[in-house]
C-alpha positions in Angstrom: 0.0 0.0 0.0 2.6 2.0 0.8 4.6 2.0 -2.7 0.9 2.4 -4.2 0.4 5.6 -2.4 4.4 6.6 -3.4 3.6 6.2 -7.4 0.7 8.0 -7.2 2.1 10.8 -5.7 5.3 10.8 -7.9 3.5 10.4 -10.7 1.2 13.2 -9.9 4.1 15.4 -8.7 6.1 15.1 -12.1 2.8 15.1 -15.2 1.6 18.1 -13.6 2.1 20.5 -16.5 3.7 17.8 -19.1 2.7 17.1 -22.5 0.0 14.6 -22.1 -2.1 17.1 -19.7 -1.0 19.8 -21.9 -3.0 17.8 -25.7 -5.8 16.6 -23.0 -6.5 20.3 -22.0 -5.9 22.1 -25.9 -8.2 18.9 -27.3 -10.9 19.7 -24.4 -10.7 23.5 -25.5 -11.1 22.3 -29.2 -14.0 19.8 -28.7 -15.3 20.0 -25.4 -15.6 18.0 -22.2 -16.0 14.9 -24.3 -16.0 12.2 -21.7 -14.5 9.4 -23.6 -11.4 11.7 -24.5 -11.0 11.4 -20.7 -11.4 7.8 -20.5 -9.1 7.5 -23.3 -6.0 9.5 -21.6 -6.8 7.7 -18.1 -6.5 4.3 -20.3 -3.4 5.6 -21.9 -2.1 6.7 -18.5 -2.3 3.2 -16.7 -1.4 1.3 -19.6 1.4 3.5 -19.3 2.5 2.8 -15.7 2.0 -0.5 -16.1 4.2 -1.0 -18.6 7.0 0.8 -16.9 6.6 -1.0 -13.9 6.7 -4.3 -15.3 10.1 -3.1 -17.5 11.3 -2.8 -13.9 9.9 -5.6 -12.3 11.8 -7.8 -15.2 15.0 -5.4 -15.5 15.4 -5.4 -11.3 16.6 -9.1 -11.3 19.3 -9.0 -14.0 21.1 -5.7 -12.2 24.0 -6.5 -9.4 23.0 -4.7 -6.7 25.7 -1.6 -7.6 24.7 -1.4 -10.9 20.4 -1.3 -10.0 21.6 2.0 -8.0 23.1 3.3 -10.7 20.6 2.1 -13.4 18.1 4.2 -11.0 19.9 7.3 -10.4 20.4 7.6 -14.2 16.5 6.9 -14.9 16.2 10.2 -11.9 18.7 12.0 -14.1 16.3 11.2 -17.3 13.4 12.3 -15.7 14.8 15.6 -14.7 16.1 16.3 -18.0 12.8 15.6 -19.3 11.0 18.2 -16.7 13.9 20.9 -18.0 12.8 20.7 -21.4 10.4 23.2 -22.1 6.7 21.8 -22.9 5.5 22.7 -26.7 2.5 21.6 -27.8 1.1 22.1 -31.0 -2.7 22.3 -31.0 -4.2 21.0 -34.5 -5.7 23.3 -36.4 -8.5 20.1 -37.1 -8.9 18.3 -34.4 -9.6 14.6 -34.7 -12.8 12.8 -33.0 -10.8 9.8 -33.6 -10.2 7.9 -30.2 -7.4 5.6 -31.7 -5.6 8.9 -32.8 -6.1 10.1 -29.7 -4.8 6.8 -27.9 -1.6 7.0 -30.0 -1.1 10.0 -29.5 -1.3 10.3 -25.8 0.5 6.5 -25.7 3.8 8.5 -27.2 3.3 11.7 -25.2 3.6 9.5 -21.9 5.8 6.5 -23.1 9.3 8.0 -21.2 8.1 10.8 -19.5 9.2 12.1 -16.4 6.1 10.6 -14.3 6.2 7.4 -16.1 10.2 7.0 -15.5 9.6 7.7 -11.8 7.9 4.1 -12.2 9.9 2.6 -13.7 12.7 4.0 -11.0 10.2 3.0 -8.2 10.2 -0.7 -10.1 13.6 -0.9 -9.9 14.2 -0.1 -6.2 10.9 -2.6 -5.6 10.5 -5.0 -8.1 8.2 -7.4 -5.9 5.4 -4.8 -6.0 4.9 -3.7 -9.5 1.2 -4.5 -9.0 1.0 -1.5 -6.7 3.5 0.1 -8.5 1.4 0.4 -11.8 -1.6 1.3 -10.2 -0.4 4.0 -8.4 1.0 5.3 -11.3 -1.8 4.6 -13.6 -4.4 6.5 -11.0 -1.9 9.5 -10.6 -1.5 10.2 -14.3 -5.6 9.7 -14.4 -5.7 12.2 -12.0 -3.6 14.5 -13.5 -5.3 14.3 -16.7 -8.6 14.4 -15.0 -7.3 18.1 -13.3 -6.2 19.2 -17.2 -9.7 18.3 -19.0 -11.6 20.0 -15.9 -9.5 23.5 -16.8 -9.2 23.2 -20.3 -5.6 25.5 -21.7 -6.5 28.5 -20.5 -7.6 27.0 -17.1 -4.1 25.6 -16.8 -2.2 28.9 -18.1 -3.0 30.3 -14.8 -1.1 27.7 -12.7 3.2 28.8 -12.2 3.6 25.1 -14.1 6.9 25.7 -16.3 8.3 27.0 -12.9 7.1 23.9 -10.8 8.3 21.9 -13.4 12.1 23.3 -13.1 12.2 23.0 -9.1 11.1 19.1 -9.4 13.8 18.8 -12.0 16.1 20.3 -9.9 15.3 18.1 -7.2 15.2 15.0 -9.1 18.6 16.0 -10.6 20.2 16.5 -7.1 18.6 12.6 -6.0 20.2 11.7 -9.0 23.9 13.1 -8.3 23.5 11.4 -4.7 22.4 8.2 -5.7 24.9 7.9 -8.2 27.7 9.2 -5.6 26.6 6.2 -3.5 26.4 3.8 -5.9 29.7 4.4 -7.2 31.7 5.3 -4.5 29.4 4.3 -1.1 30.1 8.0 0.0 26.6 8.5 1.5 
């Protein structure tokens, strides 16, 4: 339960303002509060989750213990780098009603992203509960997604997000510099 609660809340802290929430809210400007565009993104999110949580739950096992730490600070560093980069979403000019184009779409956006490589990081460290793991982060990045369809763009343009963004980035990238220090050279 308690690694459940821990990928929710990751996964929430790092999507909020990524590029998934970002098409979610500029499609809900463009066609409405459709409900199955919702359902669609919250699918996309826990398939998602899942998936990065059972890359770990397989990858865990084949890592010395040394090189897991590593492998994890390094996945820390990628998320940060990924929450530096600034988020640009083009809004199409013609919207699709398409819910497969949609799918895809939103399966791209979140395959790698910050919140889902804070899974896959949380997989590696506990590979026995990737259950938990992936539900966790499948209901944070439902949540988040839920949160960017309820404001729509402009709802969202009021929110500091670029600047939240770059302090979790910063933080991940300093978790990532100590957990790389003590991997490699057991000085923490």
């Amino acid at each position: 339960m308690d690694l459940f609660v821990a990928s929710l809340l990751v996964v929430c802290a790092l999507a909020l303002g990524g590029r998934d929430s970002m098409v979610i809210a500029g499609l809900r400007d463009r066609l409405g509060r459709a409900p199955l565009l919702l359902i669609t993104g919250c699918g996309c999110a826990g398939v998602n989750a899942a998936v990065m949580a059972w890359l770990g739950m397989i990858t865990a096992p084949l890592l010395p213990a040394g090189a897991a730490r590593g492998v994890i600070a390094l996945v820390i560093g990628l998320a940060a780098l990924d929450l530096e980069r600034p988020v640009r979403v083009r809004q199409p000019a013609e919207p699709t009603r398409s819910l497969g184009a949609m799918a895809l779409v939103l399966l791209t956006r979140q395959f790698g992203d910050a919140a889902r490589l804070g899974v896959l990081a949380l997989a590696l460290l506990a590979p026995g509960s990737a259950a938990a793991l992936g539900f966790g982060g499948g209901l944070g990045g439902a949540i988040v997604l839920l949160l960017a369809w309820s404001c729509g763009g402009q709802g969202l343009a009021r929110y500091p997000l670029t600047a939240w963004r770059r302090i979790i980035a910063l933080l991940l990238a300093l978790c990532a510099v100590f957990i790389g220090l003590e991997a490699r050279l057991g000085v923490f």
